[in-house]
N, C-alpha and C positions, 0 to 999 in steps of 0.2 A: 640318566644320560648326562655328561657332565654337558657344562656350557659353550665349549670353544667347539665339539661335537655337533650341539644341536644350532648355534651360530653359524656353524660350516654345512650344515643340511640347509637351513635356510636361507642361504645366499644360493644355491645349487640347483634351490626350488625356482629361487624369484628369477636365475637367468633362464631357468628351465622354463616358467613362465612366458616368458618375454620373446622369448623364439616362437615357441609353440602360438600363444595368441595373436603375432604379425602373421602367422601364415593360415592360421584358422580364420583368422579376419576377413585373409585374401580368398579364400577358399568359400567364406560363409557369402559374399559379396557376391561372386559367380552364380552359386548356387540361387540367392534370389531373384537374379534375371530371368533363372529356369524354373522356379517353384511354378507349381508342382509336379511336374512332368518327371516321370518317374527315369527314365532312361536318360533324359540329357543331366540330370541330378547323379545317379549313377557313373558316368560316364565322366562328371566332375569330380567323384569321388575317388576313381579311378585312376583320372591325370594327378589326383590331389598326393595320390601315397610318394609320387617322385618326391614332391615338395618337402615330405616329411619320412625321411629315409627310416627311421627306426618303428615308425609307426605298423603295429599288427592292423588293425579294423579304422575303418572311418563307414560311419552310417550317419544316417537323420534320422532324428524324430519329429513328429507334428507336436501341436504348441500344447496334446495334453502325454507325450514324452512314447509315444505309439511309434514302432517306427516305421517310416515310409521310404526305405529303399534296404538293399539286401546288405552285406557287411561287403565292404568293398577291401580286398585283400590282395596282396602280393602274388597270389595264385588265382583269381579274378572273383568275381560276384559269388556272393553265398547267400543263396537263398531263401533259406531255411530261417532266416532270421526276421525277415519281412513280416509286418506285422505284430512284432513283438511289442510287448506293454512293459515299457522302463523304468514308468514312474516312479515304482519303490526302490528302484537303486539306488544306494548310498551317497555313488560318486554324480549323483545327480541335485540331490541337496540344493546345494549353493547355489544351481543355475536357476531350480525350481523357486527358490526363496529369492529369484531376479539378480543375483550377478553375472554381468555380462560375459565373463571367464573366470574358468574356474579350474583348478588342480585337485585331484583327488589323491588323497593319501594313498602310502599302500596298501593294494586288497589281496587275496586271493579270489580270484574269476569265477564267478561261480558254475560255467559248466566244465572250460578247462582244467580248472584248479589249477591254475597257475598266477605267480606274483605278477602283479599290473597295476597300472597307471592308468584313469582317464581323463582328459583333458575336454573342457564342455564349453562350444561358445554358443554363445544363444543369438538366435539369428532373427532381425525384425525385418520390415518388410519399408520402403522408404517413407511410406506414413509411422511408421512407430509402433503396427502391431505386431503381434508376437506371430511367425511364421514357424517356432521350431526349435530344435538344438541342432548344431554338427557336433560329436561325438569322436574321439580321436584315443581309442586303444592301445595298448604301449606295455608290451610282456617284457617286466624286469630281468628275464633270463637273458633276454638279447640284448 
């Protein structure tokens, strides 16, 4: 890939960044007043997809990346997902190994197979322990 190419991805990343982590921020903040209470957490995930118009899924995971509420979507709660064990996802890396946000290259998804983006803010608690991740979904097609 030449250079003016992969300098023009990465400026696209770091505003794509920059959006996405002020409103994960504001999103991750709400949800700690409510941990762990699975419905008013939901319910922020809910109000949260306004915030982030392109976004497909936003869920939580617990701080060993398990997750604790259903995929909150444009079509509302999906259940099916509750519970799940994240830890090995890729797009999970960077948060796992303690950065506070993180952007995930591109993947394909592994049940939908489809192109995706996940974006990961890791959520503490106002002493500094670790409460979690918000998770923020993002189908390249749309």
């Amino acid at each position: 890939m030449n250079s003016l190419l992969q300098e023009s991805i990465q400026r696209q990343r770091n505003i794509l960044k920059e959006w996405l982590s002020t409103s994960l921020i504001h999103i991750a903040d709400d949800c700690i007043r409510v941990w762990p209470e699975r419905q008013a957490l939901e319910a922020r995930l809910m109000s949260g997809l306004e915030e982030l118009p392109y976004c497909k899924y936003l869920y939580l995971l617990d701080e060993h990346a398990r997750q604790i509420t259903s995929n909150a979507s444009r079509s509302g709660l999906q259940e099916a997902y509750f519970g799940r064990d994240r830890s090995q996802r890729p797009y999970l890396a960077q948060a796992l190994a303690g950065n506070s946000f993180s952007l995930s290259h591109a993947y394909i998804s592994q049940n939908a197979k489809r192109p995706s983006l996940t974006a990961v803010q890791i959520i503490h608690d106002r002493t500094g322990k670790l409460l979690g991740y918000l998770d923020a979904d993002f189908d390249l097609r749309e």
